[in-house]
N, C-alpha and C positions, 0 to 999 in steps of 0.2 A: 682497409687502409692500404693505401701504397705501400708496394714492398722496398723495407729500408736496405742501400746499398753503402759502401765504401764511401759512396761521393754521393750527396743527393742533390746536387747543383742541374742534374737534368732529369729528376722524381718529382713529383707535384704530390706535395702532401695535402691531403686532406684531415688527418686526425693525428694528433699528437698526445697520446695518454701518459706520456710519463710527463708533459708539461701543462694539458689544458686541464684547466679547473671549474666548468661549465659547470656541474654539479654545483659545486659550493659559491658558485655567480649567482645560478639560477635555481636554487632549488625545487623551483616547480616541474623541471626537469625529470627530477627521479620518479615522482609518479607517471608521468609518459613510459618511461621505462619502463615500469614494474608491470601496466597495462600492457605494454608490448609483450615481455614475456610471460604474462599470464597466457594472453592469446597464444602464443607459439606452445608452452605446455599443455594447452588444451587440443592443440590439433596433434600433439606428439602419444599424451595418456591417453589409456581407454575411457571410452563413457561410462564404463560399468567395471565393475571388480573381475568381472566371469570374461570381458574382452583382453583382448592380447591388442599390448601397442601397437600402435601403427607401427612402427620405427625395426617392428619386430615382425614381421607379418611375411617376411621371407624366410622366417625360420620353416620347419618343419611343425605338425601341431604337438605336444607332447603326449609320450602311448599311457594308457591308463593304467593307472594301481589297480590291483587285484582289492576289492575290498569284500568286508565279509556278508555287505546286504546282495554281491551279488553273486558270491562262493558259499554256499553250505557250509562246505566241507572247510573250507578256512574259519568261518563262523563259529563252527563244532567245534575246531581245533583251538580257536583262541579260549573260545567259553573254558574248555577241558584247562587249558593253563592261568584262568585268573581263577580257578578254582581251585588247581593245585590240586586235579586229581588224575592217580595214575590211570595209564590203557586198561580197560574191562576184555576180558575175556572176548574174542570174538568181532572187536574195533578195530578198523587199522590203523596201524602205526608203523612204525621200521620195523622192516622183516632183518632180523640180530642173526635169524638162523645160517642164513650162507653165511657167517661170520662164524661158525661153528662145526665141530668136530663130530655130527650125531650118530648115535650107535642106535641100532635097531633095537626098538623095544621086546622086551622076555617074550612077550607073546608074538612077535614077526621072527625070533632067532631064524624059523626053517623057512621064511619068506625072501625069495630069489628076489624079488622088486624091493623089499626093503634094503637088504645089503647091496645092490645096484645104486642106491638112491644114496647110500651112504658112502658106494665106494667111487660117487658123481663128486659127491659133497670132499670130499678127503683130496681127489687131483686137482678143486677148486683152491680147497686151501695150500694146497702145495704148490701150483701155479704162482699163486696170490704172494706167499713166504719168496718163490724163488725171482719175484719182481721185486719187492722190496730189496730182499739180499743185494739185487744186482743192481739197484739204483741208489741204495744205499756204498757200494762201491763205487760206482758212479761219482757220486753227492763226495764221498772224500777223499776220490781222487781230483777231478776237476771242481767241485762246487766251490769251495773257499777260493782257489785260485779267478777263479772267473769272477765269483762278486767283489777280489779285489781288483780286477782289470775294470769290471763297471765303476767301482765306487770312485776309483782312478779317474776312468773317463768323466765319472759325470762331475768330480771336482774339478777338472782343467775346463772342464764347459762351465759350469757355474762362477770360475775363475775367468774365463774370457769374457762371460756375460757382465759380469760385475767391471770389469777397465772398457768394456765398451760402454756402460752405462755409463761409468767415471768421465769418457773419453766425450759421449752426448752432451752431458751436464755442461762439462766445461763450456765446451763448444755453443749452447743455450746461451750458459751466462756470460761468454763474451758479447755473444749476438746481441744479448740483452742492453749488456754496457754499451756497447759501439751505441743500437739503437738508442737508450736512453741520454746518450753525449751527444749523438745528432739532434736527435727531438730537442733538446733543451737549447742545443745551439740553433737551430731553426726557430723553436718558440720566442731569444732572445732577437733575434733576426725579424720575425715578426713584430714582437712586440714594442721593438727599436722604430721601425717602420710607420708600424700604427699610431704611438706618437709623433714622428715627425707628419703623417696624416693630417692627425689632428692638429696640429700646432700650423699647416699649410691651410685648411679648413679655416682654422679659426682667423688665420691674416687674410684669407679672401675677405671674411665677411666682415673683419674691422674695417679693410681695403672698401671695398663693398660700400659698408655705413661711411666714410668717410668720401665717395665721393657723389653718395647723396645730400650729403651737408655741404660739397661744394658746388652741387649744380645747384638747390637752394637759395644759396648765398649769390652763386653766380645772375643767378633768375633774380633773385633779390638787388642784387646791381645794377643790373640791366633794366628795369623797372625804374630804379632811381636816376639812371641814366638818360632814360629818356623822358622822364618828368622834368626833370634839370633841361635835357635840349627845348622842350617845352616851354618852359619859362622863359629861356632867355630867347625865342623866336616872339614868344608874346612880345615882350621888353622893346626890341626893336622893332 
């Protein structure tokens, strides 16, 4: 459709939807349509459920799930929890141990590799406490303050989103109105026209018939005309 302006005195409309009622003239109409956009949905969907839209075919292709026909070991893992049964001795699962304090067994007491292994294990967990500690100071010195500068910022964004959306609508639904007060004053403008059309149409063609009935008549006189000069040249 022509794009509607302030003034459409130099726009050439072509379609007036908030005036023409083509549809409901012609309702053979809507099945043209519906054909139409079948066809356009059909070049838009895939042919098949496993195809990707056309519409879509600049994306990237999507990466695949891990699934368990073609992972073992996720296959093991799921079976092991719809069964609801704990790690067996000797399976693996999360190693809990670096998560622990371990002391050499009675029988490693005088094993230099054992207490090495324990005394690895013990600066790990210390390390591990003295990050936490420190990001736990961290966390209550800045964390509350910061997620309330974010919570801040993202309310005045969601609050400028929302008046600019407010600020769109508007602006839509004047467009809208203007639009629909031209088209309906153009539709009446048309439709003012079309009858005077019609009503100049139909005096030509009374005009029309009317002076075939007087060439006719005319032909018809003229006939009588000269039968009469006829006569009275007989006569004398």
């Amino acid at each position: 459709m022509a794009a509607m302006t302030a003034s459409t005195s130099d726009v050439q409309l072509d379609s007036l939807p908030y005036y023409d009622n083509d549809l409901d003239a012609y309702p053979q109409l809507r099945a043209v349509l519906n054909s139409q956009i079948a066809i356009e949905l059909r070049n838009l969907l895939p042919k098949t459920p496993s195809q990707a839209p056309t519409n879509l075919s600049h994306l990237p292709p999507p990466r695949p799930l891990p699934s368990a026909e073609s992972d073992p070991l996720l296959a093991a893992e799921l079976a092991r929890l719809e069964g609801k049964r704990p790690l067996r001795a000797g399976e693996k699962g999360l190693d809990t141990t670096r998560y622990a304090m371990p002391f050499p067994a009675e029988e490693d007491l005088d094993s230099v590799e054992a207490w090495e292994r324990a005394y690895q294990s013990s600066l790990a967990q210390l390390e591990h406490q003295r990050l936490r500690t420190m990001n736990g100071t961290v966390l209550q010195q800045l964390g509350a303050n910061k997620w309330r500068v974010e919570n801040f910022a993202v309310e005045n964004a969601i609050k400028r989103v929302e008046n600019e959306a407010t600020e769109v609508k508007d602006v839509v639904e004047d467009v809208n109105r203007r639009r629909k007060a031209d088209q309906e004053k153009a539709g009446e403008t048309l439709a003012r026209l079309e009858r005077r059309w019609q009503e100049l149409v139909s005096g030509n063609m009374q005009l029309e018939i009317g002076c075939f009935a007087l060439e006719e008549e005319l032909a018809v006189l003229q006939a009588r005309q000269r039968e009469i000069q006829q006569r009275l040249q007989a006569a004398q």
